[in-house]
Structure formats: structure tokens, C-alpha cells
C-alpha positions in Angstrom: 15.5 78.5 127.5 18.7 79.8 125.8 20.7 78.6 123.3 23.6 76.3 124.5 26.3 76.9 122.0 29.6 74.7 122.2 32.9 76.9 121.2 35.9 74.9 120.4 39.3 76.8 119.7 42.6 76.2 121.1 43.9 79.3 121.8 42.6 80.6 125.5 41.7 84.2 124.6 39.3 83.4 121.6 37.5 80.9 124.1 37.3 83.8 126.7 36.3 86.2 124.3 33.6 84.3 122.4 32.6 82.9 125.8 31.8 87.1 126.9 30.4 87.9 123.9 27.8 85.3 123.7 26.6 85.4 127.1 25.8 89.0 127.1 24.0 88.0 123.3 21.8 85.8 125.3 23.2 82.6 125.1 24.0 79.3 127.3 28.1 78.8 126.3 30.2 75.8 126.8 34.0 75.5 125.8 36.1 73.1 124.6 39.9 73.0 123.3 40.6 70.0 121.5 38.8 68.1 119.1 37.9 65.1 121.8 36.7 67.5 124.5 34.4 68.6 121.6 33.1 65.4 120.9 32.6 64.2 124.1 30.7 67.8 124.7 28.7 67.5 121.8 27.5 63.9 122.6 27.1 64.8 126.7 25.4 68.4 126.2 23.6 68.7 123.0 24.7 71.8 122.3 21.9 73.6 120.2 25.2 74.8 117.7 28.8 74.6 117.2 31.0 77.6 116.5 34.1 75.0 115.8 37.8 75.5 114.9 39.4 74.4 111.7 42.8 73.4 113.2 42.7 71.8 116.8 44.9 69.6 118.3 44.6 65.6 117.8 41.1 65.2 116.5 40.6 68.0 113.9 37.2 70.4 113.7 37.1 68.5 110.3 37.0 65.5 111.0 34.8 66.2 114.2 32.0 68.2 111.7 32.5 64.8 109.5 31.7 62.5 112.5 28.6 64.8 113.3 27.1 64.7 109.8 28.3 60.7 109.6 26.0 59.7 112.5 23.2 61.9 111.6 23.2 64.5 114.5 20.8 67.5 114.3 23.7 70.0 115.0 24.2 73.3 112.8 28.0 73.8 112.6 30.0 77.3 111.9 33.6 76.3 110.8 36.2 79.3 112.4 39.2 79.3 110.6 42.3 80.9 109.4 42.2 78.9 106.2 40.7 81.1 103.9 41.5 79.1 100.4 38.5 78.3 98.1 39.5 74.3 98.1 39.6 74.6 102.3 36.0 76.8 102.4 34.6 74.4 99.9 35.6 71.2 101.7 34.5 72.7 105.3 30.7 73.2 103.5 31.0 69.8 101.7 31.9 68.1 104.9 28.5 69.4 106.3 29.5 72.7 107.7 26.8 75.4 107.7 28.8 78.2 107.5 32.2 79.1 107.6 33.6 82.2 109.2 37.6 83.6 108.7 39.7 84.8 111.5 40.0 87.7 112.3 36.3 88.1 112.5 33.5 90.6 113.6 32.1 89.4 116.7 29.1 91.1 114.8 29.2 89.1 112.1 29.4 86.0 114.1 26.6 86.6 115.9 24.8 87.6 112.9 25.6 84.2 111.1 24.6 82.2 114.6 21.1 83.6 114.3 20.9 82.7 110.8 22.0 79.4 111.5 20.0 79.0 114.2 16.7 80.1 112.8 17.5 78.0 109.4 17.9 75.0 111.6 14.7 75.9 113.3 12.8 76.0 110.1 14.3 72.5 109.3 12.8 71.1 112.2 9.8 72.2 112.0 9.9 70.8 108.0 11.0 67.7 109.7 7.7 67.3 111.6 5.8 68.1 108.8 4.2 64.6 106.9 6.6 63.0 104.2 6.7 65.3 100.7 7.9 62.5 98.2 9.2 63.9 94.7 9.2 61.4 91.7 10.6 62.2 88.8 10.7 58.7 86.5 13.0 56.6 88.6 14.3 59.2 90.8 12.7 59.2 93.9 13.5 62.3 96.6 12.2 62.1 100.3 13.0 65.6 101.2 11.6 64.5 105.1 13.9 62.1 105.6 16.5 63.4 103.4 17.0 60.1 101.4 17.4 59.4 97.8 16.5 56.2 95.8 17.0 55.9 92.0 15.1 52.9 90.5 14.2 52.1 94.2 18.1 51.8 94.6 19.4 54.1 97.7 22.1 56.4 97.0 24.5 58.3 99.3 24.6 62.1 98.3 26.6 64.6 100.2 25.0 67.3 102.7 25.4 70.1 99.5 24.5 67.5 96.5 20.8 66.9 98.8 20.7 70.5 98.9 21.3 71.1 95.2 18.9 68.4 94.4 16.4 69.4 97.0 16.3 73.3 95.6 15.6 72.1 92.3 13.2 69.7 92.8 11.3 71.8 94.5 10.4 74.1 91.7 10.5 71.9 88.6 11.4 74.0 85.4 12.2 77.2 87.4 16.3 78.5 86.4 18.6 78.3 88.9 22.0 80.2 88.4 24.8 79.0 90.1 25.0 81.6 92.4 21.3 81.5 93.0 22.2 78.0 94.0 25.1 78.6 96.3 22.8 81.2 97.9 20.2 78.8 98.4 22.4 75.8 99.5 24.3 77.7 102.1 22.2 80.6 102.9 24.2 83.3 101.7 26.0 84.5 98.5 29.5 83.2 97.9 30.2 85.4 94.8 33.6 83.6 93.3 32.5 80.5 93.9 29.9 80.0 91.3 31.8 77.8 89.3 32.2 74.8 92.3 28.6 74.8 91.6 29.5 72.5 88.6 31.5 70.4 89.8 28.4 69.8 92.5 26.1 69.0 89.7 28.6 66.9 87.9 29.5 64.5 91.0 25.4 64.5 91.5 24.7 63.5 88.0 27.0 60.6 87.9 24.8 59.5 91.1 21.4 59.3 89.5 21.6 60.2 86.0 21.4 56.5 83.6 23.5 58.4 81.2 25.4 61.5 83.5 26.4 62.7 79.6 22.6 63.1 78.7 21.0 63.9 81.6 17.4 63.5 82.3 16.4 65.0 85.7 19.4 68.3 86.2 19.6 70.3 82.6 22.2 72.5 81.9 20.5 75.9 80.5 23.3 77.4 78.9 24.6 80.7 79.6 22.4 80.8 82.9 22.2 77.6 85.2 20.3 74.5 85.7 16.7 73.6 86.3 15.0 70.3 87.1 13.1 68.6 84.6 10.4 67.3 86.4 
């Protein structure tokens, strides 16, 4: 079966031209043009991915990438904007976004960063089916399954990229991440620029499960290079 992929953008001739271009890449294509058509779609058809727009009328492709992260839904998003500021890319990934794509934009490239998407979603899944890996580190417990977090048997709320930071460096206790190792790893490609939003990351994650976020015990800063897990 193909892959049904929802495109939401309110201007007309993007929807008609990302409507012809997927179909003859081999994909089932649905369209929307505000942010409540989307939701309804997403929610109706189960769209295997969202190519979404930044700015849409009433409901924003914000806050309709927020409410598919909020309730949990196994949807890999790809943010299409205009806005091409650092603060605006790094909220759209914060937010739960999977990618993030600039108009104008390569059709090529799009289709490019659909198939990556696609195939890292794929390989989530299958993870997802796999039994329960359980990473304990003194208090900090890290269900990388179920994507949940527990410090002292306490649950706490991390953010779509904080349970990727955290989940890339448990997995390879003592190994040196750099930063944009870790942006690489976290959102599947290199964001060179952004290296230093990798900090702030770490920071807001420490103050979530460190006991003392000024001494940490589980993230360690290896200076002039990155962070490792101490595991």
C-alpha cells in the first residue's frame, strides 16, 4: 500500500503542486488548508506523515504539531515554512516536529527528507515492538520503549528533543557526544550553527533529573568537546 501523506498550506498552488509531485513519487496525497481541516484529517485518515505549514489560518501548524505530540499520535511531521529564524526552527523541532523545510524549497529535497522521515519512523516502530530495554543509572530510570522517564521512581515530563538527547546518550554510556553529533543524532541530520542550542537542551534536562543540576551526576560536560553519560 502507499504512503498516505496529508499536505496542509493555504496557498492553492503549493497544494496543487505538492499534490503532482507526490503522486507521481508514489504516494497516496490528501490536502488540507487550514489548521482544523488538518486536524480533523489527521484524526479521520491517519495519514502515514504530515508535510504541514508554519502559518495557516485559525488553528496554526504549531499548535496543530503540539496537539499531535500532546496526545501521543505516531505521526512524523515536516514543518514548511517561510520562517527561517534559529528561535522559529528550534521551537518547530522542540514542539515535536521532525524536520523542518524553508520555502522556496526543492521538490527534491522534500522528497528526500519524506523518505528519511519515513524510514526513521519505520525503524521506531519496529523498536516499539521490540521487548522493554530499561536503562538505570542510580535513580534515573529510562524506558526507551515506552519513552518514559522516572527519577527516584518519580515520572517526569521531558520534551520530544530532551528524550532524544537523553536517549542517545544513554545508549552508549561514556561514549563523547559533540553537540553537533548530538543535533545530528536527535533530528537526523546536521544543523551546523546550531550547536550551541544543544546547551540550553542539556541545561533544561539537567534541571529535570539531576539532584544537584550544578553537579551533575548522569549528563557530564567534557569540556572543549561535548557530553557523555555517566552510566
Amino acid at each position: 500500500m502507499p504512503k498516505r501523506i496529508l499536505a496542509v498550506d493555504d496557498e492553492e498552488k503549493i497544494l496543487d503542486m505538492l499534490k503532482s509531485f507526490l503522486e507521481r513519487e508514489g504516494y497516496e496525497v490528501i490536502l488540507a488548508a487550514d489548521g482544523n481541516a488538518a486536524w480533523d484529517l489527521i484524526n479521520s485518515e491517519k495519514p502515514d506523515l504530515v508535510v504541514l505549514d508554519w502559518m495557516l489560518p485559525g488553528v496554526s501548524g504549531l499548535e496543530v504539531c503540539r496537539r499531535i505530540r500532546e496526545l501521543k499520535l505516531e505521526v512524523p511531521v515536516i514543518m514548511l515554512t517561510a520562517r527561517a529564524e534559529e528561535v522559529d526552527k528550534l521551537l518547530g523541532l522542540e514542539l515535536g516536529a521532525d524536520d523542518y523545510i524553508t520555502k522556496p524549497f526543492s521538490l527534491r529535497e522534500l522528497a528526500a527528507r519524506i523518505k528519511a522521515v519515513l524510514r526513521r519512523s519505520e525503524m521506531g516502530a519496529a523498536r516499539a515492538k521490540e521487548p522493554e530495554e530499561v536503562i538505570v543509572c542510580g535513580e534515573l530510570e529510562i524506558n526507551l520503549a515506552r519513552h518514559e522517564v522516572r527519577v527516584g521512581g518519580r515520572p517526569v515530563v521531558l520534551t520530544p528533543t530532551e528524550f532524544k538527547i537523553l536517549h542517545t546518550l544513554s545508549q552508549n554510556p561514556g561514549r563523547v557526544y559533540s553537540r553537533l553529533q548530538l543535533l545530528d543524532a536527535v533530528f537526523g541530520m546536521a544543523y551546523e550553527g546550531y550547536e550551541r542550542s544543544i546547551d540550553t537542551h542539556i541545561s533544561n534536562l539537567r534541571k529535570k533529573i539531576e539532584p544537584d543540576p550544578s553537579q551533575p551526576r548522569y549528563i557530564l560536560t567534557v569540556y572543549g568537546t561535548g557530553y557523555r553519560f555517566a552510566g
